[in-house]
Backbone as numpy.savetxt, mean C-alpha at the origin, in Angstrom:
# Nx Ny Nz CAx CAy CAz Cx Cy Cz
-12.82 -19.95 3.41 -13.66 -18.77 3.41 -12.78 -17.52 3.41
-13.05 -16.89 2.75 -11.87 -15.52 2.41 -12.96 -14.52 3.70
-11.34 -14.03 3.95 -11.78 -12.65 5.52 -12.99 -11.50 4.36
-13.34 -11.03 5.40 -13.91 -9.69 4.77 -13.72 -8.90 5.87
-13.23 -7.36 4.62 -12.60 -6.15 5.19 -14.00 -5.51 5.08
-14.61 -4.78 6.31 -15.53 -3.93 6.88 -15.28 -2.73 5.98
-15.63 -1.70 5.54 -15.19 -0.70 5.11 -16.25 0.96 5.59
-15.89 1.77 5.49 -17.04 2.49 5.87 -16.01 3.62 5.28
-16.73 4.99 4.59 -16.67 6.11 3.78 -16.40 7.09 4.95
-15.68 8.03 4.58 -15.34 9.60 5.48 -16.24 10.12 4.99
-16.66 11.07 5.97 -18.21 11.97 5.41 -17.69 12.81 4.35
-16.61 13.21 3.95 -16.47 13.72 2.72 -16.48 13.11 1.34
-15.78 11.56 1.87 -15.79 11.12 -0.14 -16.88 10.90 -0.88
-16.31 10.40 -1.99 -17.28 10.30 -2.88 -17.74 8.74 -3.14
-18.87 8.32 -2.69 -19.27 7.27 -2.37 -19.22 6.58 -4.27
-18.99 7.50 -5.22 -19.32 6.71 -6.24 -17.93 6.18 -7.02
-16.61 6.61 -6.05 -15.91 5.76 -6.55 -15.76 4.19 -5.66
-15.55 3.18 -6.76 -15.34 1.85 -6.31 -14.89 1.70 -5.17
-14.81 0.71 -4.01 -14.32 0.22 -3.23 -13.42 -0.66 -3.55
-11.94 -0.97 -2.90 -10.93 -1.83 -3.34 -11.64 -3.04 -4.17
-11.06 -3.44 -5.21 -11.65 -4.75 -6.09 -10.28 -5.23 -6.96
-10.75 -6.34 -7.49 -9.77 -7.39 -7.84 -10.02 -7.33 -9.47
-8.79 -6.55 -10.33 -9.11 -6.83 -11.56 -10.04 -8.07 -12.56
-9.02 -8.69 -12.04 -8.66 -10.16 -12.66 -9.23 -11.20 -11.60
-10.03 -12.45 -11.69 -10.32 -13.66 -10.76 -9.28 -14.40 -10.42
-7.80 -13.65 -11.32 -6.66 -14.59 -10.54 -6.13 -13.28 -9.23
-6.27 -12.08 -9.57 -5.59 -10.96 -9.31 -5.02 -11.05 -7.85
-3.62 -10.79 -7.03 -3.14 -11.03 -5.40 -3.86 -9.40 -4.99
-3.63 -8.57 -5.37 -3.90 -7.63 -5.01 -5.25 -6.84 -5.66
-5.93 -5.89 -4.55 -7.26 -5.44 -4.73 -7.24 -3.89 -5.35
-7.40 -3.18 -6.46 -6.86 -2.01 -6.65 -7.22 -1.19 -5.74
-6.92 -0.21 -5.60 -7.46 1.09 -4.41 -6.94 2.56 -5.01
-8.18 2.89 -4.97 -8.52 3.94 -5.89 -8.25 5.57 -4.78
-7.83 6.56 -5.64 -7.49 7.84 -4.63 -9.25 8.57 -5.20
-9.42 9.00 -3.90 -10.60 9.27 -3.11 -10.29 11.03 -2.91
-10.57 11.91 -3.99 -9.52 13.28 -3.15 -11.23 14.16 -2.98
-10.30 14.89 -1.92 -11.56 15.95 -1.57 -11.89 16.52 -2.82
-13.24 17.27 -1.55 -14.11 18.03 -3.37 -13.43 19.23 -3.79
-12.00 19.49 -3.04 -11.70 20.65 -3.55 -10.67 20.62 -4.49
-10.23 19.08 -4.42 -9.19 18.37 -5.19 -10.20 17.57 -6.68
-11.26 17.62 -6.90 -11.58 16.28 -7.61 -11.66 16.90 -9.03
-11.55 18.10 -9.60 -11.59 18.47 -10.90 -9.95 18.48 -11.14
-9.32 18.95 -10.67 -7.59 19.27 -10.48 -6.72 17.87 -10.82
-7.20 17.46 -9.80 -6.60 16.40 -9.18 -5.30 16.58 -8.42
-4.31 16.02 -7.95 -2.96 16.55 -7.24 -2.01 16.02 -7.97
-1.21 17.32 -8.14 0.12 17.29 -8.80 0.97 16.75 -7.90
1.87 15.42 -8.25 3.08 15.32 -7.05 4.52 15.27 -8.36
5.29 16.00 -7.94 6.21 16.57 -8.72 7.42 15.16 -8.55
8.11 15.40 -9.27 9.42 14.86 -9.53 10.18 14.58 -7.68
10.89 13.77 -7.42 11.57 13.37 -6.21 10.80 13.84 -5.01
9.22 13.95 -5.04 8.47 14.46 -3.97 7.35 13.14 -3.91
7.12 13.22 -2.37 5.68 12.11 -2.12 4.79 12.90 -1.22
3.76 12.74 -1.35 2.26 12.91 -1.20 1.48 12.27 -0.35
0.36 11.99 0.72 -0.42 10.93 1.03 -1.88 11.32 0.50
-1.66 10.28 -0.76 -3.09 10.70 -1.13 -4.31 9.71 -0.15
-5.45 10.53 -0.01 -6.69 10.07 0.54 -7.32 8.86 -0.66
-8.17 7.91 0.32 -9.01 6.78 -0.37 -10.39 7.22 -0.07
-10.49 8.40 1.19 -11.57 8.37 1.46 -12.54 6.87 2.14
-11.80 5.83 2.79 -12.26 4.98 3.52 -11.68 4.88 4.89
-12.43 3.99 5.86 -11.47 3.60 7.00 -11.89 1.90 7.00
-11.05 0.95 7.34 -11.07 -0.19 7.22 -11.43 -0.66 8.61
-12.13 -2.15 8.82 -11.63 -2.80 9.79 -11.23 -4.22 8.90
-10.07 -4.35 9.32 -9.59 -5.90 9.22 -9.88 -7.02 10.02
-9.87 -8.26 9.75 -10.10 -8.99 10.50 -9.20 -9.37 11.42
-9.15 -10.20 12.75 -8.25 -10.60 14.04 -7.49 -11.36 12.93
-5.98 -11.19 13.23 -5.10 -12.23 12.94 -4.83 -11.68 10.99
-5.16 -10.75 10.46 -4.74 -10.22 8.97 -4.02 -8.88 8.97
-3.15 -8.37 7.77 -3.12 -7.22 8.13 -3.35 -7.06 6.37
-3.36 -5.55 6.17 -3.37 -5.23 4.68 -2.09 -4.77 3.97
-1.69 -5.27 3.21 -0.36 -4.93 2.63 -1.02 -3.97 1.47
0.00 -2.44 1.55 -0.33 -1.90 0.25 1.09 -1.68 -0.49
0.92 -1.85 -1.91 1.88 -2.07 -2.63 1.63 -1.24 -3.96
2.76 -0.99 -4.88 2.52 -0.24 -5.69 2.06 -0.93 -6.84
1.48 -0.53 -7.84 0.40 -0.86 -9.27 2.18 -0.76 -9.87
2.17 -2.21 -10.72 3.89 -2.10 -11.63 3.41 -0.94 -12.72
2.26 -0.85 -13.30 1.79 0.39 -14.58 2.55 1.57 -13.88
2.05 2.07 -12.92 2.59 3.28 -12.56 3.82 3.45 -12.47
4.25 2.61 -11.53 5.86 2.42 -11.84 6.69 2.43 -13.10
6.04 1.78 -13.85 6.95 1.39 -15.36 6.93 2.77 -16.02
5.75 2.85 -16.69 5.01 3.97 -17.13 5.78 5.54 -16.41
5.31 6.08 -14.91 5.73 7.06 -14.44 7.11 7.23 -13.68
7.30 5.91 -13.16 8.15 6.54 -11.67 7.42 6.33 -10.62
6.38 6.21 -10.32 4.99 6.05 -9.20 5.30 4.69 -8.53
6.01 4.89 -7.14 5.81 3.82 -6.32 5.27 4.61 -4.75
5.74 3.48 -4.29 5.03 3.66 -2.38 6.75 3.58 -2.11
6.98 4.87 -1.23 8.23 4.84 -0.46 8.53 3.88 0.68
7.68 3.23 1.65 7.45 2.78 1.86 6.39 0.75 1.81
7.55 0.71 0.82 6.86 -0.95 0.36 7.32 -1.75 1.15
6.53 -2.80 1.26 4.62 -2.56 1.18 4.52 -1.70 2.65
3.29 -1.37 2.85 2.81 -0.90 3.90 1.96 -1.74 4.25
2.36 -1.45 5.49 1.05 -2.22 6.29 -0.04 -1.63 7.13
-1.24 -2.03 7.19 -2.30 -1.60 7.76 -2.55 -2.93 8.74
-2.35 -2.17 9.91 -2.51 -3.34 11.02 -4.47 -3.84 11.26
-4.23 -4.94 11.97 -5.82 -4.74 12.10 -6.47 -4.05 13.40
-6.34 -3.50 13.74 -6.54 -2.45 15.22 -6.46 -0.68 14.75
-6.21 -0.74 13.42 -5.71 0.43 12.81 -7.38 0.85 12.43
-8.32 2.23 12.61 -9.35 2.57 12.39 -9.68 3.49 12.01
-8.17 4.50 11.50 -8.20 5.80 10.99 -8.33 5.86 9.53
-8.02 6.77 9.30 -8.41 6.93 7.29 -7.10 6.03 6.38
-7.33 5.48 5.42 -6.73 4.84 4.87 -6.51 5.90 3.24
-4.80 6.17 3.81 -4.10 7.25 2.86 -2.98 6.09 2.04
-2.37 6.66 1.09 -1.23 5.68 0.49 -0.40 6.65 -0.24
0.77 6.78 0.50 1.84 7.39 0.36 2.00 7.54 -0.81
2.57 8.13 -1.87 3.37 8.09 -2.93 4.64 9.04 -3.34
4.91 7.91 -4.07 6.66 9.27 -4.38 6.71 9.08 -6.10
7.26 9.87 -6.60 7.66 10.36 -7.89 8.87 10.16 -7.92
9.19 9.17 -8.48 10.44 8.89 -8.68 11.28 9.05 -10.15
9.89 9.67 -11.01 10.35 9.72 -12.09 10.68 11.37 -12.43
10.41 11.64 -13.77 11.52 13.12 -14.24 10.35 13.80 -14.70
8.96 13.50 -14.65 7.75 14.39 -15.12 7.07 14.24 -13.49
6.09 15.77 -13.54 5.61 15.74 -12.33 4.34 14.84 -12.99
3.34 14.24 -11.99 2.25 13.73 -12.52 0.85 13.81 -11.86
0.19 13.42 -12.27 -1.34 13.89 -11.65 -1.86 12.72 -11.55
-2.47 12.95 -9.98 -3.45 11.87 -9.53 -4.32 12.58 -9.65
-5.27 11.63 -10.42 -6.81 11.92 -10.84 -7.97 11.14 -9.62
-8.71 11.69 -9.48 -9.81 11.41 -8.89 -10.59 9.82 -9.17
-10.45 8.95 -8.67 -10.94 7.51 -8.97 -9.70 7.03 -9.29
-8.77 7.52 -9.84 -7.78 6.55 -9.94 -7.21 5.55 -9.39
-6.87 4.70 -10.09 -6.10 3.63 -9.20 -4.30 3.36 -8.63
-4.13 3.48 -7.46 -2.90 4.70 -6.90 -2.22 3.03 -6.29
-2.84 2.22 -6.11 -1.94 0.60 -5.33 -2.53 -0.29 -5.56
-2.19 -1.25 -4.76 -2.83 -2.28 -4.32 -2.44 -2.87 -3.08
-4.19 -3.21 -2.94 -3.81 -4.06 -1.11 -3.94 -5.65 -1.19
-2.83 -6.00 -0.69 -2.57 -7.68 -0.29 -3.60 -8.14 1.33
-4.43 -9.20 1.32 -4.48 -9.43 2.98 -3.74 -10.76 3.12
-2.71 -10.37 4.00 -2.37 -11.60 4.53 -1.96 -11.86 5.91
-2.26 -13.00 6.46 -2.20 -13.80 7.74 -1.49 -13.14 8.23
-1.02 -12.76 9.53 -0.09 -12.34 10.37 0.27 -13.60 11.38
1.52 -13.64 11.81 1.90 -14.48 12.41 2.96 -14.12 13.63
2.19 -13.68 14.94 3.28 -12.86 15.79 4.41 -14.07 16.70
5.70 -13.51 16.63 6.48 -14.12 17.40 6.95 -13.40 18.81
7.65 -14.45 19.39 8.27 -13.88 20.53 9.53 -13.54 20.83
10.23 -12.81 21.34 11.97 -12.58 20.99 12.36 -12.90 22.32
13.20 -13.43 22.10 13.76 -13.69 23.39 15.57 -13.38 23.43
16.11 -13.02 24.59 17.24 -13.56 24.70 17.94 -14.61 24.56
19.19 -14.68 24.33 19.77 -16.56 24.09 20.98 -15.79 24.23
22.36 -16.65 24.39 23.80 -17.04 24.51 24.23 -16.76 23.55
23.75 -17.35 22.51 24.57 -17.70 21.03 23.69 -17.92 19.99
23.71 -17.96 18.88 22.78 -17.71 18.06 23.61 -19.15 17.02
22.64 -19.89 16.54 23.23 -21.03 15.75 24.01 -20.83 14.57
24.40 -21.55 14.11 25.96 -21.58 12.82 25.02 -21.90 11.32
25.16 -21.14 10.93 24.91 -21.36 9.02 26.34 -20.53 8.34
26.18 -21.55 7.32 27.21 -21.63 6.28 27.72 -20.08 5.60
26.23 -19.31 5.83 26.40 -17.68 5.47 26.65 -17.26 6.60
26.83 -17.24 8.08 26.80 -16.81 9.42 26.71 -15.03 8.58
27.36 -13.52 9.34 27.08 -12.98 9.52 26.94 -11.91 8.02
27.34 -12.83 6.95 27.43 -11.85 5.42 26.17 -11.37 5.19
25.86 -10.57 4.30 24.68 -9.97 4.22 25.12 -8.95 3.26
23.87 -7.73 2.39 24.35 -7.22 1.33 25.11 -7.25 0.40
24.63 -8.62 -0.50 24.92 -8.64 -1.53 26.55 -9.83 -1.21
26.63 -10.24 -0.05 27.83 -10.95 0.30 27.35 -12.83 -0.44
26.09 -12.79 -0.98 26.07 -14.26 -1.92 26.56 -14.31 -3.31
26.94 -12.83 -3.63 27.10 -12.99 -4.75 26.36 -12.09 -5.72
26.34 -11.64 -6.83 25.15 -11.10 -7.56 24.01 -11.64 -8.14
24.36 -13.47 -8.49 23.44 -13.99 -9.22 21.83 -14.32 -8.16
């Protein structure tokens, strides 16, 4: 049985754009569309070259116990603009009940415009699995012990 995310609208958006949805019946991720105020929705927002933004969805989520929401960037935007999440993925915990914004940065050499309904990410839900940390003595022996960055090699 797949979780279901609760969703509920900020008294400002615009109820007639979509709620997160799944292109494709294979699709991992749900698109999520920018939600901008009414003073933003003819304009839309310019985010310039090496600058990021938190654009509004105009929703607040509840997740279910034990999920969280991963948001991740759309590869179109990326390829196409420069348009990722500075922060990949993000996570939306499930205890989290405030407005659901999604960072973006311009990573490319044209400034660009988020349009109103557009589709700005995508959200992953997946399982969370909390551990416990503990102290210990010594930490066990692998063949890589402490290399790291790029210390396997390039391939």
């Amino acid at each position: 049985m797949s979780p279901v995310i609760r969703v509920v609208f900020e008294d400002w958006a615009d109820r007639a754009v979509p709620l997160p949805d799944y292109a494709t019946p294979g699709a991992a991720g749900a698109d999520i569309r920018a939600n901008l105020k009414p003073e933003d929705r003819a304009t839309g927002l310019i985010l310039d070259p090496s600058r990021r933004m938190l654009v509004p969805t105009g929703l607040r989520l509840e997740i279910p116990e034990g999920f969280e929401l991963q948001i991740r960037p759309r590869s179109g935007l990326a390829l196409k603009h420069g348009i990722s999440l500075p922060n990949t993925p993000g996570t939306i915990d499930e205890d989290y009940r405030g407005p659901l914004g999604v960072i973006l940065i311009n990573l490319g050499t044209e400034p660009f415009t988020v349009a109103h309904g557009e589709r700005i990410a995508q959200g992953v839900i997946a399982p969370v699995i909390r551990a416990r940390y503990q102290i210990a003595e010594a930490l066990g022996e692998t063949a890589r012990g402490a290399g790291g960055f790029g210390s396997t090699g390039r391939d």
